[in-house]
BABA-83031 format. One record per residue (C-alpha): y negated, z, x negated. Coordinates in steps of 0.1 Angstrom, whole numbers, plus 5000, padded with zeros to 4 digits. Each point is the difference from the previous one (the first is absolute). Layout:
% residues N
     py     pz     px
      Y      Z      X
...
This chain:
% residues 431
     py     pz     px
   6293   8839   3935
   5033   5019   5003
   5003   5034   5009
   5021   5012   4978
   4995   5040   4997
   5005   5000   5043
   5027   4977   4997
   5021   5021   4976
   4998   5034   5013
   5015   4983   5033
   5030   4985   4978
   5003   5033   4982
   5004   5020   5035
   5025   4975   5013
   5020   5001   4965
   4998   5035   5000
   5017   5007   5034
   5026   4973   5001
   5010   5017   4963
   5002   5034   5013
   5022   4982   5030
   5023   4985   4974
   5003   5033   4983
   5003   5017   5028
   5030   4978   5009
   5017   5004   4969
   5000   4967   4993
   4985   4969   4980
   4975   4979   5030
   4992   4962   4991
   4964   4996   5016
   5002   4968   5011
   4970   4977   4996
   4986   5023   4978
   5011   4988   4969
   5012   5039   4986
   5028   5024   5002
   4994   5034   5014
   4990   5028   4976
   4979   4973   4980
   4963   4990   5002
   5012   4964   4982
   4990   4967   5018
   5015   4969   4991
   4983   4972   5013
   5015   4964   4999
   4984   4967   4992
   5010   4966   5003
   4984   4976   4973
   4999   4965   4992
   5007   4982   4965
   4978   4987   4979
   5024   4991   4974
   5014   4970   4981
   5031   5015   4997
   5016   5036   4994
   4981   5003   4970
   4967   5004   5020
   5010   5009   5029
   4977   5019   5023
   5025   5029   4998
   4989   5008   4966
   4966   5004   5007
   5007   5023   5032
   5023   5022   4981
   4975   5006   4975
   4971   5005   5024
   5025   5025   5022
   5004   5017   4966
   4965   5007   4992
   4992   5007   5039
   5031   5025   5001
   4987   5020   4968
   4963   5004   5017
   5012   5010   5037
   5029   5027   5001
   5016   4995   5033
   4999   4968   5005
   5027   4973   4989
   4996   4961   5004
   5032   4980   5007
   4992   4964   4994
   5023   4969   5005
   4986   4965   4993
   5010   4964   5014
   4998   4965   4991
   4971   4983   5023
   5022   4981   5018
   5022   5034   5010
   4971   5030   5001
   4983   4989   5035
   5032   4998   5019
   5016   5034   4985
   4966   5017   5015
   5004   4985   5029
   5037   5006   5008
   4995   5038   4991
   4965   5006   5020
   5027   4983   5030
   5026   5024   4995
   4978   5029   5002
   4999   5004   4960
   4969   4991   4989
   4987   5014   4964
   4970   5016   4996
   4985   4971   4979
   5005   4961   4994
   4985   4978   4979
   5006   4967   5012
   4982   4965   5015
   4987   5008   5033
   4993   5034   5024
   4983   4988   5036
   5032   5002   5023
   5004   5033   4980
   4962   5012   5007
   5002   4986   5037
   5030   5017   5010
   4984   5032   4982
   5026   5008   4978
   4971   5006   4970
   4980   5023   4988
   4963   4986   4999
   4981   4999   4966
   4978   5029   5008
   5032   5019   5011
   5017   4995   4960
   4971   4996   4977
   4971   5021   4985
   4966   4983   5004
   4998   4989   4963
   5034   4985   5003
   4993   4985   5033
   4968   4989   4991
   5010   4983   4967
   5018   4968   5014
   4979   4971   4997
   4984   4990   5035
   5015   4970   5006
   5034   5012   4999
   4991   5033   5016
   4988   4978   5030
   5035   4985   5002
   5018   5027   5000
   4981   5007   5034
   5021   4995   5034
   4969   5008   5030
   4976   5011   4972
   5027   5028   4987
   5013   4996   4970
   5039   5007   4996
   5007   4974   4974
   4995   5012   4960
   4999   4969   4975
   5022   5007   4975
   4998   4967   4982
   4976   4966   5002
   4995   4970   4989
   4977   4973   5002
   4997   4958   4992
   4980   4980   4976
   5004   4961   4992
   5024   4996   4969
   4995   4967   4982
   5022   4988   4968
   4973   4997   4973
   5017   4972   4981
   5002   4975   5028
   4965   5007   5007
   4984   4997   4966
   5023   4966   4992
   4985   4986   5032
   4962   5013   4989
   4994   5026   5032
   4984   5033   5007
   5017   5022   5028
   4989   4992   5031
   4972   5020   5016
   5000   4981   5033
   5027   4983   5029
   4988   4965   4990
   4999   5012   4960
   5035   5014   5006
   5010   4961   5019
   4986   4982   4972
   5018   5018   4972
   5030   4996   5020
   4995   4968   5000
   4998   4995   4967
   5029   5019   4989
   5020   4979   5025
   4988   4969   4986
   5012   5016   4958
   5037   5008   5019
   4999   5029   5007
   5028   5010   5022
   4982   5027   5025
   4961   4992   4995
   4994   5033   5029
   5027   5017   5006
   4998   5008   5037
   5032   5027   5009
   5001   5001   5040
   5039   5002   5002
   5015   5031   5017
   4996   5022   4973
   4964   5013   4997
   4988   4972   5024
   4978   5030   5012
   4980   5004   4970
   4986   4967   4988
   4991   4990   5035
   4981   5035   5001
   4983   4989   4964
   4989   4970   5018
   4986   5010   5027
   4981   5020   4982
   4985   4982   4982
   4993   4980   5027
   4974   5028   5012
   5028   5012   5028
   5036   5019   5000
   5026   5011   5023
   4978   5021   5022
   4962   5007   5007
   4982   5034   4994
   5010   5013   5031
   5035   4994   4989
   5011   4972   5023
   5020   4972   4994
   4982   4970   4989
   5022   4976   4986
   4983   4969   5014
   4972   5009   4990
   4975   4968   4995
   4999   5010   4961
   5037   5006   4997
   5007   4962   5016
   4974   4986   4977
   5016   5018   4970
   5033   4983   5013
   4987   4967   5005
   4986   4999   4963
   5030   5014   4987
   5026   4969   5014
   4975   4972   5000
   4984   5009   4961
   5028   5016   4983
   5036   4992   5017
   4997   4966   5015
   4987   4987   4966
   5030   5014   4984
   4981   5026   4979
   5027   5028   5008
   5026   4987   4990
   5032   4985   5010
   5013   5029   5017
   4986   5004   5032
   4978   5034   5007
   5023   5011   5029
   5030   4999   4977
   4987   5012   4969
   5001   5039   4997
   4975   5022   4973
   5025   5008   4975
   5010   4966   4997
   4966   4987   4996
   4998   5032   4974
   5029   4981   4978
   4985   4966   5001
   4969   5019   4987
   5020   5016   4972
   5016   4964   4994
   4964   4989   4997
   5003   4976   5023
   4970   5015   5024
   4967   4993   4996
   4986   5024   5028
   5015   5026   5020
   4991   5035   5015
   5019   5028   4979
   5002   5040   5000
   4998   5020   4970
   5040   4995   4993
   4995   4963   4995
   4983   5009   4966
   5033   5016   4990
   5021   4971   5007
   4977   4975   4988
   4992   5020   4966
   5041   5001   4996
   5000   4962   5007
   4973   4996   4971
   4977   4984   5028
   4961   5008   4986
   4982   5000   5037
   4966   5014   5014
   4990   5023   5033
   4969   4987   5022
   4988   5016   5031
   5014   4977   5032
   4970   4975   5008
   4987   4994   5035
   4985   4970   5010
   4970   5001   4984
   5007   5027   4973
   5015   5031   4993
   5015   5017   5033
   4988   5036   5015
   5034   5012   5007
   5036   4998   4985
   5031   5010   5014
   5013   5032   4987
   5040   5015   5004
   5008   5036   5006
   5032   5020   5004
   4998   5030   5021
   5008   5038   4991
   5003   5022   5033
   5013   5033   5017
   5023   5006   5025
   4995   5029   5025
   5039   5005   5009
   5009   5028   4971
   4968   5019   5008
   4989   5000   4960
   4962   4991   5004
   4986   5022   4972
   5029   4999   4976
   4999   4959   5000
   4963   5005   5000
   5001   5017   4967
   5021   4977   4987
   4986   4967   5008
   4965   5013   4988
   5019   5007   4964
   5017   4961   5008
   4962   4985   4998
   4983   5022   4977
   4979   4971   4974
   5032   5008   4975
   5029   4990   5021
   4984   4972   5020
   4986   4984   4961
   5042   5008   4985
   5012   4978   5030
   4978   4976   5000
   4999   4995   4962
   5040   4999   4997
   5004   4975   5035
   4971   4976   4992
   4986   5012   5036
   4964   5006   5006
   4992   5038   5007
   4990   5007   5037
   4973   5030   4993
   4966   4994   4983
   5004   5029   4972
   5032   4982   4987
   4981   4962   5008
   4970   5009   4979
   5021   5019   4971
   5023   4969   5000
   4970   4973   4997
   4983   5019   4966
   5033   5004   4986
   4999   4966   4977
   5037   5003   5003
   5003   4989   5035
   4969   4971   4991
   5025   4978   5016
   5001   5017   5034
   4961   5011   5002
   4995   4960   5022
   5024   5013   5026
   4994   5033   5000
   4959   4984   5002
   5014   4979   5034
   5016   5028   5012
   4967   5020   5015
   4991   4970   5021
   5036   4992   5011
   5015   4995   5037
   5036   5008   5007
   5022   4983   5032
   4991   5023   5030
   5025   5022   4994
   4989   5028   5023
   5014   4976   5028
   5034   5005   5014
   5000   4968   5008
   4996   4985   4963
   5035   5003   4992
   5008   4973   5022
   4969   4980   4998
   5006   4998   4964
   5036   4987   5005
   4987   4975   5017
   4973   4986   4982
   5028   4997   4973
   5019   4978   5024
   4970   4976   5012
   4975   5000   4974
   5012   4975   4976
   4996   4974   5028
   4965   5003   5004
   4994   4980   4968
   5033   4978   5004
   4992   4962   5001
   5000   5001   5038
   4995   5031   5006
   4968   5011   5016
   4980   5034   4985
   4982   5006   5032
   5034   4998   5022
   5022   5022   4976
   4968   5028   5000
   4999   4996   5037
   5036   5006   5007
   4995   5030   4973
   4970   5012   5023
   5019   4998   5027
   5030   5019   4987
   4985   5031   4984
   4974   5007   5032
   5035   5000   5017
   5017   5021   4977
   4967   5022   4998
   5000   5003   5033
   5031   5013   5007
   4999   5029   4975
């Protein structure tokens, strides 16, 4: 819980005498760091955001300017300065400012451990009021947590659900699949009518991360065990990978693009071609498939013998740097950022799932949003990558390099895991 009253009359003090010090001078006195001028009680605090958008039309920077707007009206002294990035610039810009000693008070991007571990942030309990605080949904909560502490606020999320293309499954007489040897067969059988990509199976370089989390999964296992260790060869997650290239890719039910070289957004387009049967999606995919004309149904993943207990989940991180000394001013603000209203606006206009349970459960009895409730439904028993981990940055790149050739033709699931293993205790390790 912050402190705010004790926290500031201290800032007060400490404007009040470098003020009389600038007067004294005669002259106008920049207070560096401090984001205000002398003689004023304005702080300007500065925030580094990520975009959403399609284009300039719905660009992120809209939404922020409007939320700054309504912020601004409700908290005299305090102004919001936001800039917003593509994804593929955002994480980089933070990064080469926190290096030059320029950090802003707030970013919004894909990842804050090697921010948290150097302590550079502000914890959760340091920003947030309890019902703010208290309001995220537990899973992502929990992985926002670097040593049980949690630095990292989700700002956005997302979780997976099996897309199938009804049309090719009702001209070949099947039900969605409900099981792995349900989800063979109807593979199978959509192979046999010509269908181009009965299973889409994207391990290329691109998201390689996330469908081999979704299967391990629902193989019963996942990156790391509840103590938070690697596990990567685990006995489940090599018999996950064994079913995977002997049942579905060395009978040719994937496709003739091979799973290390095909990337998610190009099994997406196939899908919106209708030339997928099966494939894992995120909420956009029924975007682009509904502009394609594709008609296509959501099921929960399915395990083994039936549907799985866990799903993997997506999150990008809000947090609060320490350098400018703004703790209760970006406090105030980011509890106005994830009131119910402002996390439901965003979510509604970017297709995202919300991140707090006030805006989840207004979002799933709004009929409007019928199409989002199966996600937002998968959401409370989601896992995300172990992203409190320093070390997941590079594991991650790494499993994007090898895992394709775990289900290659001679490729060997056990060895590939292995040298994972071995790799990301190393990398753990030297953290």
């Amino acid at each position: 819980m912050r402190q705010h009253t004790r926290v500031g009359k201290a800032v007060q003090r400490r404007r009040t005498v470098l003020t009389a010090v600038a007067a004294a001078l005669g002259m106008t006195a920049v207070l560096a760091g401090c984001g205000m001028t002398s003689g004023s009680d304005e702080v300007t605090l500065k925030l580094v955001a990520a975009d959403y958008g399609e284009n300039k039309g719905n660009s992120s920077q809209k939404y922020w300017d409007a939320l700054v707007e309504d912020f601004e009206a409700e908290h005299s002294g305090i102004k919001v300065d936001v800039d917003v990035y593509s994804w593929k610039d955002v994480d980089a810009k933070v990064a080469a400012m926190v290096r030059k000693g320029e950090a802003p008070d707030m970013a919004q991007i894909g990842a804050y451990a090697d921010y948290a571990a150097a302590g550079k942030l502000y914890s959760a309990d340091e920003l947030l009021s309890v019902p703010v605080q208290s309001d995220f949904l537990p899973s992502l909560t929990e992985a926002g947590e670097l040593k049980r502490v949690q630095y990292g606020l989700p700002f956005a999320s997302s979780t997976r659900l099996l897309f199938y293309n009804k049309k090719l499954f009702k001209n070949a007489s099947l039900t969605p699949p409900k099981t792995w040897s349900q989800l063979a067969q109807d593979a199978g059988t959509l192979k046999a009518r010509g269908v181009k990509y009965p299973f889409a199976l994207p391990l290329g370089a691109e998201e390689a991360p996330a469908e081999t989390l979704i299967w391990m999964l629902s193989g019963g296992a996942g990156y790391t065990d509840t103590a938070g260790s690697y596990t990567l060869d685990d006995e489940q997650n090599v018999k996950t990978f064994d079913w995977l290239k002997n049942k579905l890719v060395t009978p040719g039910l994937t496709g003739p693009v091979a799973p290390a070289d095909l990337n998610r957004q190009d099994a997406f387009d196939a899908f919106t071609r209708g030339e997928v049967g099966m494939l894992n999606g995120h909420p956009t995919l029924m975007k682009q498939a509904r502009a394609k004309g594709i008609d296509f149904g959501m099921v929960p993943m399915p395990g083994p013998d039936g549907k799985t207990s866990a799903t993997m989940g997506v999150a990008d991180w809000m947090m609060g740097f320490k350098q400018n000394g703004h703790r209760d001013e970006i406090g105030q603000f980011l509890d106005f950022v994830y009131s119910e209203k402002n996390v439901v606006e965003f979510s509604e206009r970017y297709n995202i799932l919300p991140v707090t349970t006030s805006a989840s459960d207004a979002m799933a009895a709004d009929s409007s949003h019928k199409a989002l409730k199966p996600f937002i439904e998968e959401l409370g028993s989601s896992r995300l990558y172990p992203v409190g981990k320093t070390s997941w940055a590079q594991v991650s790149a790494e499993i994007k390099k090898r895992i394709g050739g775990a289900v290659s033709r001679s490729g060997s699931p056990g060895s590939v895991l292995g040298s994972l293993q071995t790799y990301a205790s190393a990398a753990e390790a030297a953290e």
